[in-house]
N, C-alpha and C positions, 0 to 999 in steps of 0.2 A: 504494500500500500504506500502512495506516494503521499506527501505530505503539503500543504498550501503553504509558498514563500512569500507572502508580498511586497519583497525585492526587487523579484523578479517580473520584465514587461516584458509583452508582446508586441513584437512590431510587425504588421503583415507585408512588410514590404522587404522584407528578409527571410528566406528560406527556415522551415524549424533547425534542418542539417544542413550547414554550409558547408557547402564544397571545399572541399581541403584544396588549397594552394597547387598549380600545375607547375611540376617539378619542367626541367631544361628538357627533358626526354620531350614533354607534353608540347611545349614549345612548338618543337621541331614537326610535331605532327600536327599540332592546330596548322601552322603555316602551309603543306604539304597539302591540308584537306584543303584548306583555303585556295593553295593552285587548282587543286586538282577541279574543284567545285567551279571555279572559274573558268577554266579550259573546257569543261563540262557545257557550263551556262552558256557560254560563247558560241560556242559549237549546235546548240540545240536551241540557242536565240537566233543566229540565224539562220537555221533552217524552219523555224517559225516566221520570223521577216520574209524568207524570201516565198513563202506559200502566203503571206498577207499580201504582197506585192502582187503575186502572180505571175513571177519571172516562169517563162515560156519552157526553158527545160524543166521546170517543177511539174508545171504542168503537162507538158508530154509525158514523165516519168510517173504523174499519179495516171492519167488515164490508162498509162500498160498497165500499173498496178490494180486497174479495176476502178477507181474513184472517178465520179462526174465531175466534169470542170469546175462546178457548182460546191462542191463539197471543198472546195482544196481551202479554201478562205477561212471556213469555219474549223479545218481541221489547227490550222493557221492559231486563229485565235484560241485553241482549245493549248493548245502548247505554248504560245506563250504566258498565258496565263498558271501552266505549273511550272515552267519556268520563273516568273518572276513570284510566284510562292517559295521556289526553292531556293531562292536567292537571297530571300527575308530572312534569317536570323528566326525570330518568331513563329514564322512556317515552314519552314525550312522540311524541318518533317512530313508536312499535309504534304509540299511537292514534290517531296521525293515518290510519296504513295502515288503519288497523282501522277508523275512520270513512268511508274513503273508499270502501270497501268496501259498509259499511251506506250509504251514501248512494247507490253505485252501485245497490244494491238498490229502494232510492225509488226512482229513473228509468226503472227496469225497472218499476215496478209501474204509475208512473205511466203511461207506454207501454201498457201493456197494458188500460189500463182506458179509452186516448182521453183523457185528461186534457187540456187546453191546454196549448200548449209552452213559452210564455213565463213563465207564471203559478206554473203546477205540474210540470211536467216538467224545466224546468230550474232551480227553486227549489233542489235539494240539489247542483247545481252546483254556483250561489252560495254555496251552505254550504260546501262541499267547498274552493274559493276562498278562503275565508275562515279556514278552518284552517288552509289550506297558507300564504296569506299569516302569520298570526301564528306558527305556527310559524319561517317562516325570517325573520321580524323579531326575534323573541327566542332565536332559536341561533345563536349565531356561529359554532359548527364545521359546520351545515346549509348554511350562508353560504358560508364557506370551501370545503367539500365542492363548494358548487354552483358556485363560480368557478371551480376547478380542473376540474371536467369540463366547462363549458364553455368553458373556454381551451385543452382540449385541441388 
């Protein structure tokens, strides 16, 4: 049984358990997520850009894939929008879910269309790899979270 201090206050704008200080190791891997997260975003914002623009190769290359000229826009805005979720610090997580989603979508398409598996099929894999790596380099409560349930 614990007993009542009234020493002690409550501030809710501070964690009950504060994160212990990130040692030079931690450093080096915040920074590493943080490239990597950025050559990520870069990379899948503009290929978000260029299907909101509707640059003409995008376009040839969704209609082989099967997509109406009509769709390529909205697929457009569906991606940069969890891109710039995963970009936020705050949501960073929702768009990583929300990426790996749209990239499950790739695999599916690619699949369906006979694509090569190594080339194109498992290309949004490695994307997908790639978010999820820089995510849990630059979160340390991701980190945290994932140690704990794997020591369960």
């Amino acid at each position: 049984m614990t007993t009542f201090n009234p020493h002690l206050t409550f501030d809710a704008t501070r964690p009950t358990h504060p994160m212990p200080i990130a040692p030079a190791q931690a450093k080096g891997a915040l920074w590493t997520g943080r490239v990597l997260s950025t050559i990520i975003g870069l990379l899948l914002g503009f290929d978000a850009l260029m299907k909101l623009l509707r640059i003409a190769p995008v376009m040839k290359a969704s209609m082989e894939l099967g997509y109406p000229t009509y769709a390529v826009f909205g697929i457009g805005v569906v991606l940069a929008l969890c891109v710039a979720l995963y970009a936020i610090p705050r949501t960073s997580l929702l768009g990583a879910l929300l990426l790996t989603g749209y990239l499950g979508g790739a695999i599916a398409t690619h699949v369906r269309v006979g694509d090569p598996l190594w080339t194109h099929t498992l290309f949004p894999i490695y994307v997908a790899a790639m978010v999820w790596g820089g995510l849990v380099l630059r979160d340390q409560r991701l980190r945290a979270f994932l140690k704990s349930w794997v020591n369960r």
